[in-house]
FIROGU-208775 format. One line per 5 residues: their letters; for each residue x, y, z of N, C-alpha, C, O. Coordinates in nm, 3 decimals, padded with zeros to 5 digits, always signed. Layout:
BEGIN
a) X,Y,Z,X,Y,Z,X,Y,Z,X,Y,Z; ...
//
This chain:
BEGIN
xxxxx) -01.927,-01.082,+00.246,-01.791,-01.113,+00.205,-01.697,-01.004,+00.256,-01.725,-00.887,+00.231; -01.587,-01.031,+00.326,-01.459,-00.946,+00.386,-01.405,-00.883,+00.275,-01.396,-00.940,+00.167; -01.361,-00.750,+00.298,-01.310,-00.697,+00.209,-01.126,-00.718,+00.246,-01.074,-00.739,+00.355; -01.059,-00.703,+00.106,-00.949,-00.754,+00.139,-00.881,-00.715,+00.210,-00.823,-00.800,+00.278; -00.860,-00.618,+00.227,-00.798,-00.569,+00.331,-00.810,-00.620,+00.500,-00.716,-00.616,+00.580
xxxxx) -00.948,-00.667,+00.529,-00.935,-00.753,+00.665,-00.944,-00.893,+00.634,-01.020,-00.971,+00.691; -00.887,-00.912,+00.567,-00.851,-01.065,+00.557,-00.728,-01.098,+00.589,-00.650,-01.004,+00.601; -00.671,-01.254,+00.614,-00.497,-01.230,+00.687,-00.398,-01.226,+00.546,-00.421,-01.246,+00.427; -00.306,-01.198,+00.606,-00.199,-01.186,+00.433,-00.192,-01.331,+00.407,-00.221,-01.360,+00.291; -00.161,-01.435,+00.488,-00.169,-01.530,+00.411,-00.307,-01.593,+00.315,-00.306,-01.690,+00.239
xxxxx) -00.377,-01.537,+00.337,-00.508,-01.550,+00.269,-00.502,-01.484,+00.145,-00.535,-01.518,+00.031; -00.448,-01.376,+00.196,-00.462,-01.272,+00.036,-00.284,-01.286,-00.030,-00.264,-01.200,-00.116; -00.174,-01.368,-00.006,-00.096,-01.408,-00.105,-00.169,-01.522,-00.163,-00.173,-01.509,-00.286; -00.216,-01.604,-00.130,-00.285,-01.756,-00.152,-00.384,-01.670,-00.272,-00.376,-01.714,-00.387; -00.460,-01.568,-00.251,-00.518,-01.570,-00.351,-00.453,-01.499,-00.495,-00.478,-01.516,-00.615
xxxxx) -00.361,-01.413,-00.423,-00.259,-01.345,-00.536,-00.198,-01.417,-00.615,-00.169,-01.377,-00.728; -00.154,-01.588,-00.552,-00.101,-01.655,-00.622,-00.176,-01.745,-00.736,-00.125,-01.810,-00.828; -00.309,-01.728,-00.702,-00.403,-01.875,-00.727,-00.401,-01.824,-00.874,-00.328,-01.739,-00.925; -00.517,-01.909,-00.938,-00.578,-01.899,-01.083,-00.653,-01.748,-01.130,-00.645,-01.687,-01.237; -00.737,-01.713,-00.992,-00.841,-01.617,-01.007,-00.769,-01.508,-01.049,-00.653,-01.489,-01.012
xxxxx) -00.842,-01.420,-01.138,-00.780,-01.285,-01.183,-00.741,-01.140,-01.117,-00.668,-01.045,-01.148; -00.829,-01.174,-01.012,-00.792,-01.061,-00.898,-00.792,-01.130,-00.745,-00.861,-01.229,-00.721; -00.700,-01.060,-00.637,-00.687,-00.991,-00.679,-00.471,-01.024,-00.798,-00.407,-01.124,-00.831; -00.454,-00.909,-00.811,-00.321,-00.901,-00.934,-00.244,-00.808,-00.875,-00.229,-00.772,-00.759; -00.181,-00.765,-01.017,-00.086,-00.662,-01.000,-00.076,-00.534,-00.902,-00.001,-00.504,-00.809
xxxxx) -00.226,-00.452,-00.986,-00.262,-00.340,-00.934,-00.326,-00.347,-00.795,-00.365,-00.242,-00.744; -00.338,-00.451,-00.736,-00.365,-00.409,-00.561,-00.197,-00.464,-00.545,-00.142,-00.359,-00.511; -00.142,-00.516,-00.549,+00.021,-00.541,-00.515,+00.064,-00.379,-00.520,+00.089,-00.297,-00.431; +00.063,-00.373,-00.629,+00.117,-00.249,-00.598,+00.045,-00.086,-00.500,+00.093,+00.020,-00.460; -00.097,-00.159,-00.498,-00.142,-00.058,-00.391,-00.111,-00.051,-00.235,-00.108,+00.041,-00.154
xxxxx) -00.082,-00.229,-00.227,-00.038,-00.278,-00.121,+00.111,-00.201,-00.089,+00.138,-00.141,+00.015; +00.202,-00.219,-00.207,+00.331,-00.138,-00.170,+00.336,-00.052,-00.113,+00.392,-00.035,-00.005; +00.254,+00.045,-00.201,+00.206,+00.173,-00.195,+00.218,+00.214,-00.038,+00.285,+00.302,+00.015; +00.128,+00.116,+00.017,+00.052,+00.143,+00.163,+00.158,+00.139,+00.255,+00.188,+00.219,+00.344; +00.218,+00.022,+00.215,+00.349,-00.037,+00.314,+00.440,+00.058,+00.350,+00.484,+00.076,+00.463
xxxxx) +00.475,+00.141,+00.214,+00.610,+00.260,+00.215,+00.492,+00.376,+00.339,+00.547,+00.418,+00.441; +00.394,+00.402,+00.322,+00.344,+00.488,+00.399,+00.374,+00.479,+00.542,+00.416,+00.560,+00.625; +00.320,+00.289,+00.545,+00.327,+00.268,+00.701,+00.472,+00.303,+00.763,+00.473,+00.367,+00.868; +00.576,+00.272,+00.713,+00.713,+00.233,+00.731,+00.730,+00.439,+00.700,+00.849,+00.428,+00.671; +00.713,+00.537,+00.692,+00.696,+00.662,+00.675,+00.636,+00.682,+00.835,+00.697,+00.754,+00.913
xxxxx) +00.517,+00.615,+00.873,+00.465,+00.636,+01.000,+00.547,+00.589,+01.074,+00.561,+00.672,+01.164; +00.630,+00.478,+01.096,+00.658,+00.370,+01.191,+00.814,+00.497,+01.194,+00.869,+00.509,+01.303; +00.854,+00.554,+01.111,+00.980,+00.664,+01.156,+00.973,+00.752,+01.220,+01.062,+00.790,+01.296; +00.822,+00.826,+01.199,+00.768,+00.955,+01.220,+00.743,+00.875,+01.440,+00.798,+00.921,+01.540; +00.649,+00.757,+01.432,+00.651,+00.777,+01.578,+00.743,+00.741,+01.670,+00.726,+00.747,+01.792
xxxxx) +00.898,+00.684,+01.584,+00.998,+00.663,+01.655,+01.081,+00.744,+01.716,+01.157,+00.730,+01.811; +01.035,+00.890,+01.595,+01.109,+00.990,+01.629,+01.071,+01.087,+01.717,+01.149,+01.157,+01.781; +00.958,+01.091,+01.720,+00.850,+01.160,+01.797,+00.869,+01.171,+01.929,+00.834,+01.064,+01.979; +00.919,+01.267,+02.035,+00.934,+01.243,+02.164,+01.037,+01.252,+02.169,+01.057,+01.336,+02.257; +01.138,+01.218,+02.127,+01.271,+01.210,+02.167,+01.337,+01.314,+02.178,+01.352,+01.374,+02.072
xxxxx) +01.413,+01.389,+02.319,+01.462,+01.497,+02.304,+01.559,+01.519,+02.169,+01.562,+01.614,+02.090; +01.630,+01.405,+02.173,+01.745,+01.403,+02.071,+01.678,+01.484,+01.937,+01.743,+01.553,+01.859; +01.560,+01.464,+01.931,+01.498,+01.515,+01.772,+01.389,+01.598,+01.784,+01.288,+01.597,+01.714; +01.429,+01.700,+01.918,+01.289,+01.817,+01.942,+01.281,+01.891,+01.855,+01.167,+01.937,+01.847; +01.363,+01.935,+01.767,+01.353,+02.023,+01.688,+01.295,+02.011,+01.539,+01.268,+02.108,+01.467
xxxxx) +01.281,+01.883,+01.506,+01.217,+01.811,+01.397,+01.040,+01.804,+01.413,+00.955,+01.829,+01.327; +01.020,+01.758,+01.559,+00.893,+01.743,+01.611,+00.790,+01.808,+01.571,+00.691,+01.736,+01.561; +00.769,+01.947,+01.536,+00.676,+01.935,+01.454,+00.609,+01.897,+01.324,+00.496,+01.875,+01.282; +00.771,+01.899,+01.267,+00.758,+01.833,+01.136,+00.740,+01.667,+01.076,+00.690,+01.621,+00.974; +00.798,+01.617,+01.177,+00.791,+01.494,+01.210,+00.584,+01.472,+01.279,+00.525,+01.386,+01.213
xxxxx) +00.516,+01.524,+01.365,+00.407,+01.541,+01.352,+00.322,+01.567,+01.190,+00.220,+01.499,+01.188; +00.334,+01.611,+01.120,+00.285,+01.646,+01.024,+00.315,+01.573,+00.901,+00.236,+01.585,+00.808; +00.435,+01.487,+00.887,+00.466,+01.384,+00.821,+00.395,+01.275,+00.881,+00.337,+01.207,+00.796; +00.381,+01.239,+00.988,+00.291,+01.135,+00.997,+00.133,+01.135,+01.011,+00.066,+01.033,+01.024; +00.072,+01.298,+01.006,-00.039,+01.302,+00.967,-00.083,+01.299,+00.829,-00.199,+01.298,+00.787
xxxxx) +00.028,+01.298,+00.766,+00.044,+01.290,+00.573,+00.063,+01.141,+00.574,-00.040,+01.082,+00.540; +00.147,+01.077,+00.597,+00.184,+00.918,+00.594,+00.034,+00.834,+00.624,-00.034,+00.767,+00.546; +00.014,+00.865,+00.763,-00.142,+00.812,+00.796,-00.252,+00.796,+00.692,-00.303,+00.691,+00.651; -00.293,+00.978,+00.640,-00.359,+00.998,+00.558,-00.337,+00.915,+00.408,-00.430,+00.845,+00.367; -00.233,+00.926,+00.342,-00.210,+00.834,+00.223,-00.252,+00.692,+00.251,-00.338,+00.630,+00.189
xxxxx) -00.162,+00.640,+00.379,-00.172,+00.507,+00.385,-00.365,+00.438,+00.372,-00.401,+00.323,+00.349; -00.436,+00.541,+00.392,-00.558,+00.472,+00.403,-00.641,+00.472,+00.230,-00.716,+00.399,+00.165; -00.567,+00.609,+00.214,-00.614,+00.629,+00.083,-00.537,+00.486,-00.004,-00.618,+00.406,-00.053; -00.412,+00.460,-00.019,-00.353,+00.339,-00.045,-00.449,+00.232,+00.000,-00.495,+00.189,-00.106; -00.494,+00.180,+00.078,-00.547,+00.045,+00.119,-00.688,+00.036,+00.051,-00.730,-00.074,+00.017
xxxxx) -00.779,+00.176,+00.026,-00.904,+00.178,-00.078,-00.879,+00.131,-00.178,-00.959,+00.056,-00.234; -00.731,+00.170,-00.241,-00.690,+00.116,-00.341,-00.670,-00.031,-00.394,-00.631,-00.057,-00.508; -00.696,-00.113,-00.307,-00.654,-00.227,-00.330,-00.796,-00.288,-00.381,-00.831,-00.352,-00.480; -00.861,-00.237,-00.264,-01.070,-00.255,-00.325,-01.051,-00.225,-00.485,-01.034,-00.304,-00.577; -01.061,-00.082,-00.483,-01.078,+00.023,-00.578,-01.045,-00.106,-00.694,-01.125,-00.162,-00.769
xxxxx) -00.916,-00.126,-00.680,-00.875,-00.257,-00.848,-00.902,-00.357,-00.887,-00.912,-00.398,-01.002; -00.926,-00.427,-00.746,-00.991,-00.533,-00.779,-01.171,-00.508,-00.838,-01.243,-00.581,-00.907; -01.193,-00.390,-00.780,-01.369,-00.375,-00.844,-01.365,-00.371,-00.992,-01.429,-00.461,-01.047; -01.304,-00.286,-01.070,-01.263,-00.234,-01.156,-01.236,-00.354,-01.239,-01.305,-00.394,-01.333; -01.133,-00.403,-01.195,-01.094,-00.535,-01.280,-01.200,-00.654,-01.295,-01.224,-00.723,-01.394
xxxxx) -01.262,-00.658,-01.153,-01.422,-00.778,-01.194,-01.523,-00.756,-01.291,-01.592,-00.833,-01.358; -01.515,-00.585,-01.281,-01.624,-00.501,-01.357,-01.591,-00.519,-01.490,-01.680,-00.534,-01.573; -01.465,-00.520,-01.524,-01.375,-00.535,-01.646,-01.413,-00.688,-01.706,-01.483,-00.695,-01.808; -01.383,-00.765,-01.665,-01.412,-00.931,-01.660,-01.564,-00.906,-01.680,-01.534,-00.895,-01.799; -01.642,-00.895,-01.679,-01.749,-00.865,-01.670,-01.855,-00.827,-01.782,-01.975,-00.850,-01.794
xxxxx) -01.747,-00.748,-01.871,-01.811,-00.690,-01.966,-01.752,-00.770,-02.088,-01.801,-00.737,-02.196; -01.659,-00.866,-02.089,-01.610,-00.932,-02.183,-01.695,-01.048,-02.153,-01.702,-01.130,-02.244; -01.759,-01.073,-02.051,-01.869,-01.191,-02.093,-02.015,-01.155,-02.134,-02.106,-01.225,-02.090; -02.050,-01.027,-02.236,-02.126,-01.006,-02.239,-02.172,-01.071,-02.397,-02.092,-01.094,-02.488; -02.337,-01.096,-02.401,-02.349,-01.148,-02.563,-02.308,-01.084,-02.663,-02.348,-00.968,-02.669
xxxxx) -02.217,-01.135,-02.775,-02.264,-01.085,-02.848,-02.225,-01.166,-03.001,-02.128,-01.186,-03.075; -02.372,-01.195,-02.991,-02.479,-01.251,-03.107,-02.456,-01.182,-03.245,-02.399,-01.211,-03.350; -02.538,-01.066,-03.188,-02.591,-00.965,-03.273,-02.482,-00.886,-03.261,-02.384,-00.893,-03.187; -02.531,-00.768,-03.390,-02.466,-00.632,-03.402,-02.443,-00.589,-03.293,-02.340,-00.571,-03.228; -02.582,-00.568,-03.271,-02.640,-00.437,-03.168,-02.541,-00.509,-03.059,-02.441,-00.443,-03.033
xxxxx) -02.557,-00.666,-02.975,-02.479,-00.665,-02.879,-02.356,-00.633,-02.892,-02.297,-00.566,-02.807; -02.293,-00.683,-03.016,-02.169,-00.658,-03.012,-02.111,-00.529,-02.977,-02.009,-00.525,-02.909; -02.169,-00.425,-03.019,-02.166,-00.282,-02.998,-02.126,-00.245,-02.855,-02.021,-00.211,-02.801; -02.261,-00.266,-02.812,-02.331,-00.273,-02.664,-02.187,-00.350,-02.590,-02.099,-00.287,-02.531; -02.189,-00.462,-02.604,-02.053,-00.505,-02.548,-01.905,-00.426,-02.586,-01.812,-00.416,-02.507
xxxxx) -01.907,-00.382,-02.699,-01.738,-00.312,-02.722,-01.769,-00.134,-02.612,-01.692,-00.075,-02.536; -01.918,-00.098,-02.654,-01.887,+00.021,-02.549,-01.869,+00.011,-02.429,-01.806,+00.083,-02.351; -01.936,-00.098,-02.412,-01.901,-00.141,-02.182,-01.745,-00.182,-02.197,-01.669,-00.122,-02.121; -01.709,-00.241,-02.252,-01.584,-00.268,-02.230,-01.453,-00.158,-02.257,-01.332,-00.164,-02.237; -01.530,-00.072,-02.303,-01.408,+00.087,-02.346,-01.430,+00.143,-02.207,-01.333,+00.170,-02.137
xxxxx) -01.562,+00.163,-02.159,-01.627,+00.242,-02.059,-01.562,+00.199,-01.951,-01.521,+00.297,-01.889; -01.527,+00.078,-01.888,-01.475,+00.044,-01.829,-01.306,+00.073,-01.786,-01.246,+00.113,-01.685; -01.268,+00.026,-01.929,-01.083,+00.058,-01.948,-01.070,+00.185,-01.902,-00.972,+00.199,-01.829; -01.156,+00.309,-01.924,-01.118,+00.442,-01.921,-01.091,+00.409,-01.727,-00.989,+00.440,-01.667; -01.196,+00.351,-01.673,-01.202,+00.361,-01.531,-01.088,+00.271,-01.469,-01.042,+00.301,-01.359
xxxxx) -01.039,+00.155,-01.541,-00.924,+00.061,-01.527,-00.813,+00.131,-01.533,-00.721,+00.103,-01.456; -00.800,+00.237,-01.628,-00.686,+00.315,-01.619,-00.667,+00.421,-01.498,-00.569,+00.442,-01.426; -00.775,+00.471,-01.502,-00.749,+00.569,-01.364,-00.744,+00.533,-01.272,-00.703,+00.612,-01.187; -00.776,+00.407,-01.232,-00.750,+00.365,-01.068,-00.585,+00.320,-01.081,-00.521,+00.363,-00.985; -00.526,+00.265,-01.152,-00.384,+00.250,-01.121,-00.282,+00.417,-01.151,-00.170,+00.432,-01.102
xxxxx) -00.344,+00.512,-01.229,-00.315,+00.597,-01.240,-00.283,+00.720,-01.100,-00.191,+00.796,-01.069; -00.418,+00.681,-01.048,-00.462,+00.736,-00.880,-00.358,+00.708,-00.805,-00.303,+00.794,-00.737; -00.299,+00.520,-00.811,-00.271,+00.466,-00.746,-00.092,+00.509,-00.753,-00.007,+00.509,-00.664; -00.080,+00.546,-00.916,+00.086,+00.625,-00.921,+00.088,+00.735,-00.810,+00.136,+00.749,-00.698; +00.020,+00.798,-00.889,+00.010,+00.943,-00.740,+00.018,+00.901,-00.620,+00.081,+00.971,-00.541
xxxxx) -00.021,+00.821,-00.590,-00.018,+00.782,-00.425,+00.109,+00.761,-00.424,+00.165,+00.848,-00.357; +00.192,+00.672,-00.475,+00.312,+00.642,-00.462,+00.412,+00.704,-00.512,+00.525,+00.656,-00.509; +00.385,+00.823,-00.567,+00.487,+00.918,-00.588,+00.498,+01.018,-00.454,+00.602,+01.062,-00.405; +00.355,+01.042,-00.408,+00.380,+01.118,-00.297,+00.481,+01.005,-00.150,+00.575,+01.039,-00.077; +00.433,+00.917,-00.156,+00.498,+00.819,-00.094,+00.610,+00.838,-00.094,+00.658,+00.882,+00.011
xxxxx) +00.707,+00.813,-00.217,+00.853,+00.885,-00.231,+00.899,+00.982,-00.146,+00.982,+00.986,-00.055; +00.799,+01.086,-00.218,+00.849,+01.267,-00.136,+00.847,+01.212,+00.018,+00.935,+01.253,+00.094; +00.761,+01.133,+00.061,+00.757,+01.137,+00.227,+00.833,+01.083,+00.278,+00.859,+01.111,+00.395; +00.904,+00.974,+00.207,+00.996,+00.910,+00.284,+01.141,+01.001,+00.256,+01.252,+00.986,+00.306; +01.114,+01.056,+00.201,+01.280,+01.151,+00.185,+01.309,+01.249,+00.300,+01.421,+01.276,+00.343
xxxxx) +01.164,+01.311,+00.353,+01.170,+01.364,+00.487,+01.184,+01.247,+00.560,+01.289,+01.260,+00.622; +01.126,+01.120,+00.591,+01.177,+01.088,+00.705,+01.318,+00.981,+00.714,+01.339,+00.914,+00.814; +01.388,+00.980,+00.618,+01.528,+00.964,+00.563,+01.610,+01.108,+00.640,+01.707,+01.094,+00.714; +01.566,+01.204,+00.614,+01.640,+01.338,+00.653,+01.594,+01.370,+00.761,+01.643,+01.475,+00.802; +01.486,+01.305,+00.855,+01.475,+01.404,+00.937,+01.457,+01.295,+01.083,+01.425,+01.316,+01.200
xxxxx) +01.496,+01.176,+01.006,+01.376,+01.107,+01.102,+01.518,+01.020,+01.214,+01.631,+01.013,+01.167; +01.494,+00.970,+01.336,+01.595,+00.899,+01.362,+01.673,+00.826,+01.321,+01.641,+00.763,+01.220; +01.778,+00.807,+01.367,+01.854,+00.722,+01.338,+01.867,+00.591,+01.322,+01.919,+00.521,+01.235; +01.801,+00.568,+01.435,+01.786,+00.473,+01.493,+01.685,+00.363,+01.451,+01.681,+00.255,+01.511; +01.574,+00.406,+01.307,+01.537,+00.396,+01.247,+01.537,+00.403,+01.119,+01.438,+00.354,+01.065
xxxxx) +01.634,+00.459,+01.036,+01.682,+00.537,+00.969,+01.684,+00.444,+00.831,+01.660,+00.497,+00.723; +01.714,+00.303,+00.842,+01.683,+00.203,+00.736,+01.541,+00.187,+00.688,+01.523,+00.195,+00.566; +01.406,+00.157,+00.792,+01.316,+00.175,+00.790,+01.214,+00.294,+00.676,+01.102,+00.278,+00.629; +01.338,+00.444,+00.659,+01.289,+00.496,+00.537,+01.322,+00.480,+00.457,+01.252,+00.509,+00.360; +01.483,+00.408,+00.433,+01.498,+00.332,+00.287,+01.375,+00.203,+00.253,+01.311,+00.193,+00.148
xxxxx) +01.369,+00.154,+00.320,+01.254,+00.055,+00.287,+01.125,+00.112,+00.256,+01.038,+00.045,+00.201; +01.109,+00.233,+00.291,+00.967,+00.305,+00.248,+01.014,+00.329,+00.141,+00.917,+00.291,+00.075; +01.100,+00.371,+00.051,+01.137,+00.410,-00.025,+01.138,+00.369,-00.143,+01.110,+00.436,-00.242; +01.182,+00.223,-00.137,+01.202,+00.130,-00.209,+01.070,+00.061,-00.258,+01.040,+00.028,-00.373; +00.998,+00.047,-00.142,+00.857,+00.000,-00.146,+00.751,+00.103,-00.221,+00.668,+00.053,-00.296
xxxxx) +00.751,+00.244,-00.202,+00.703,+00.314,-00.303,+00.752,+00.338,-00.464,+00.688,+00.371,-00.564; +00.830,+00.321,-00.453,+00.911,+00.333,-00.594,+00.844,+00.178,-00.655,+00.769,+00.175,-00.752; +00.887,+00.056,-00.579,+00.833,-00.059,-00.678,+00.678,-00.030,-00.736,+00.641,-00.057,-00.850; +00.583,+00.044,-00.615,+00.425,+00.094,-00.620,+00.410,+00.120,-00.750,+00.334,+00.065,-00.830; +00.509,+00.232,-00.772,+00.460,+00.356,-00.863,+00.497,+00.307,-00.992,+00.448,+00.349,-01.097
xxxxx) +00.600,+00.199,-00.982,+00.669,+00.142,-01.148,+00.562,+00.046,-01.123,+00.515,+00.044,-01.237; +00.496,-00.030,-01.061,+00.393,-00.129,-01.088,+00.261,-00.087,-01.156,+00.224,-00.118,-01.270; +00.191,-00.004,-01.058,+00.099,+00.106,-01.125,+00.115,+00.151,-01.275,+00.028,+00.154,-01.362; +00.242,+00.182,-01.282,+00.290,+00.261,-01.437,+00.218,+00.145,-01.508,+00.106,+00.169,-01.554; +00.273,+00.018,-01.522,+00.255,-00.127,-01.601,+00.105,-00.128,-01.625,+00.050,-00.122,-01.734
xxxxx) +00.051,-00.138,-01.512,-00.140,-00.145,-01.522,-00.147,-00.027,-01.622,-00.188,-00.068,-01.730; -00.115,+00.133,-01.623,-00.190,+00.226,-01.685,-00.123,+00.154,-01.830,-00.201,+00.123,-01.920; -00.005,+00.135,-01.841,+00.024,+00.094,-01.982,-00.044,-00.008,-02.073,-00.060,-00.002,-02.195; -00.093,-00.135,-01.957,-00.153,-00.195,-02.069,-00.295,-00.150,-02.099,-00.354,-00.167,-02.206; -00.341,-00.092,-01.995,-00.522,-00.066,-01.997,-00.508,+00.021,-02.129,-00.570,-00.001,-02.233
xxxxx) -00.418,+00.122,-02.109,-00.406,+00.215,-02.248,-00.415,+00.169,-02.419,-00.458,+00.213,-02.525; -00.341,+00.048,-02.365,-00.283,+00.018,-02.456,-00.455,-00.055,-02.546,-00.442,-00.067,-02.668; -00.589,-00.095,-02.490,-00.656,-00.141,-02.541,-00.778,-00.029,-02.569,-00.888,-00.042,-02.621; -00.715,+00.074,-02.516,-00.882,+00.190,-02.559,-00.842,+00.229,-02.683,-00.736,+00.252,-02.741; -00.958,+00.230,-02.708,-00.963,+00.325,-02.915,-00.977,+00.461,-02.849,-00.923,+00.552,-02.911
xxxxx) -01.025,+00.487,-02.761,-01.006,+00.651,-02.748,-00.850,+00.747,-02.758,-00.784,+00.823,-02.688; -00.848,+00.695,-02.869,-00.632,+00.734,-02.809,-00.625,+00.891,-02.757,-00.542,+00.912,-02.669; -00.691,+00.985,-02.797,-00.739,+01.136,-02.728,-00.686,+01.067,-02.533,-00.579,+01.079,-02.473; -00.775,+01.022,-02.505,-00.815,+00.962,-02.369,-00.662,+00.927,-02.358,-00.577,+01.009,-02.322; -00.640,+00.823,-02.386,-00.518,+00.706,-02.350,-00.393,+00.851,-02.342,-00.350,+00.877,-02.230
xxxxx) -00.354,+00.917,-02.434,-00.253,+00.950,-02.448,-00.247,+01.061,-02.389,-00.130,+01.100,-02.391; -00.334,+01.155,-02.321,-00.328,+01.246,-02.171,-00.287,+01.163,-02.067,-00.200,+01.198,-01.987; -00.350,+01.040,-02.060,-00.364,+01.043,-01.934,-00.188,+00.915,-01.952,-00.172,+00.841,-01.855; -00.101,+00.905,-02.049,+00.011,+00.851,-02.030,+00.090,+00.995,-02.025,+00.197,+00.990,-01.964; +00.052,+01.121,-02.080,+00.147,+01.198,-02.093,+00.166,+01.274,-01.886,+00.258,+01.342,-01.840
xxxxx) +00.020,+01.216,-01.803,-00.016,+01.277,-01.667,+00.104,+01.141,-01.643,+00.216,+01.169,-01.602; +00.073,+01.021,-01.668,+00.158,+00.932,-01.597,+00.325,+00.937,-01.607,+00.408,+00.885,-01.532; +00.345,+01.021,-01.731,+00.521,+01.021,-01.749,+00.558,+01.175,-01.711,+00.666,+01.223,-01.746; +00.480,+01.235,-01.651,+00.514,+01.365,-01.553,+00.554,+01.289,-01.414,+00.664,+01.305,-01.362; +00.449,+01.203,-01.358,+00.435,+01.159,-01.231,+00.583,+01.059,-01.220,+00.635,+01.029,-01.112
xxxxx) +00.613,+01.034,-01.299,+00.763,+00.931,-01.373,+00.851,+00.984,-01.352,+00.941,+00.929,-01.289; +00.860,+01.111,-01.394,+00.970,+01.238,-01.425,+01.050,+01.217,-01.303,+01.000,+01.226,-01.191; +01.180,+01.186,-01.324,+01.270,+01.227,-01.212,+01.272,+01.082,-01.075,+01.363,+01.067,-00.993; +01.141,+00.991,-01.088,+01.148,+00.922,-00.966,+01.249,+00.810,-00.996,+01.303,+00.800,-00.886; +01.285,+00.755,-01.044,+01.388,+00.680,-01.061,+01.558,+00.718,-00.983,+01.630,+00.639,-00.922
xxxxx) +01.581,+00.867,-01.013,+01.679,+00.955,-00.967,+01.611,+00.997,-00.819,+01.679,+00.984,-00.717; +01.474,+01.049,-00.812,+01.450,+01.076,-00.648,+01.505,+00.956,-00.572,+01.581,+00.976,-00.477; +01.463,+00.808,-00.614,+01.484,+00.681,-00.545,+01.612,+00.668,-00.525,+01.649,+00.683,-00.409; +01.684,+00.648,-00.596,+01.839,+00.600,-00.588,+01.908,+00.693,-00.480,+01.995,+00.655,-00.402; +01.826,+00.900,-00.492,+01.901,+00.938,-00.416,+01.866,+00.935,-00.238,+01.931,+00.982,-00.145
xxxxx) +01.776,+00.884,-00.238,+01.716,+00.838,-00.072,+01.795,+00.757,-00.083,+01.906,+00.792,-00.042; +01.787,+00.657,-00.124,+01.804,+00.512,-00.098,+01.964,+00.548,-00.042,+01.988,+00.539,+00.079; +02.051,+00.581,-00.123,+02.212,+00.568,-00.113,+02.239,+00.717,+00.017,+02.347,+00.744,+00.069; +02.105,+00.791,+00.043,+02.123,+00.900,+00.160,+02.095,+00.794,+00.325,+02.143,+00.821,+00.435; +02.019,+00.693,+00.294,+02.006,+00.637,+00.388,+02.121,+00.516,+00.452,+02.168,+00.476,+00.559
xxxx) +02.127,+00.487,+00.280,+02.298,+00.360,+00.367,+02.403,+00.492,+00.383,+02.497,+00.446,+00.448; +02.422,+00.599,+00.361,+02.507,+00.661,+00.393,+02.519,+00.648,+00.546,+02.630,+00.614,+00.587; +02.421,+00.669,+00.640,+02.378,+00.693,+00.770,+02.390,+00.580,+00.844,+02.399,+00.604,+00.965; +02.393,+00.454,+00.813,+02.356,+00.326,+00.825,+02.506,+00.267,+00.909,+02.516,+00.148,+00.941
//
């Protein structure tokens, strides 16, 4: 079986749209995730070469060895949720008869959430760094391209508020509240401020436009 990622997009909206439970949200938004990266790369090699922007060039090199790098880590991600989420599905069809299963079934199904939460959690981080990158290539990157990092921009920001949604509800079903409520207090650090980072790319780039 193809993993999703080499499958064609119209294949994988068709299934985003269908009945089946994955894949969902949390690869959409890993997908974002990825997109703002690519569109981070697609500035970095426009700019690249051009006398007009020699003086950026190394930095512009090194943003797109960061952009590259995320973007792949982003596209695991899309695996990464959908596993997670089957694994999840998975443990809610387990017996339970008895005590003992019932048990047996409520701990696989906690055991799980803890891991449901951290992959969209992972998947914030990705798209917060996403942000930071497109703000360099908003500031640094051609002109001539220069919309291209508002759209990275935009596209990481939807990532990272999508992601947020997954950690909120997974949280929202563990009894470990110890657990749940670190890892919302890691997710509303990663929060801190991106709403205001976004708006101020975004309105630096139609400035230029």
């Amino acid at each position: 079986m193809s993993e999703i990622k080499d499958k064609p997009l119209q294949q994988f909206l068709d299934e985003l749209a269908s009945k089946a439970p994955t894949p969902g949200g949390g690869s959409a938004a890993a997908v974002m995730g990825a997109q703002a990266a690519a569109l981070v790369g697609m500035v970095c090699n426009l700019t690249i070469g051009k006398p007009k922007y020699a003086e950026v060039e190394a930095e512009m090199q090194d943003l797109l060895a960061k952009a590259e790098a995320l973007r792949e880590k982003l596209v695991g991600m899309i695996k990464a949720d959908i596993d997670v989420f089957d694994r999840l599905m998975a443990t809610y069809g387990l017996p339970k008869e008895t005590d003992e299963e019932k048990a047996a079934r409520s701990a696989a199904i906690q055991s799980v959430l803890k891991e449901a939460t951290d992959v969209p959690l992972a998947c914030a981080h990705a798209c917060a760094e996403a942000v930071a990158l497109s703000r360099i290539a908003a500031d640094k990157g051609s002109l001539g391209v220069i919309s291209d990092a508002g759209v990275a921009v935009m596209a990481a920001y939807a990532g990272l508020k999508s992601a947020a949604l997954n950690v909120y509800i997974n949280t929202g079903s563990l009894k470990d509240r110890e657990f749940a409520e670190a890892k919302l207090a890691e997710l509303e650090l990663i929060l801190k401020g991106a709403d205001v980072a976004a708006e101020e790319i975004y309105q630096a780039v139609k400035a230029k436009l």
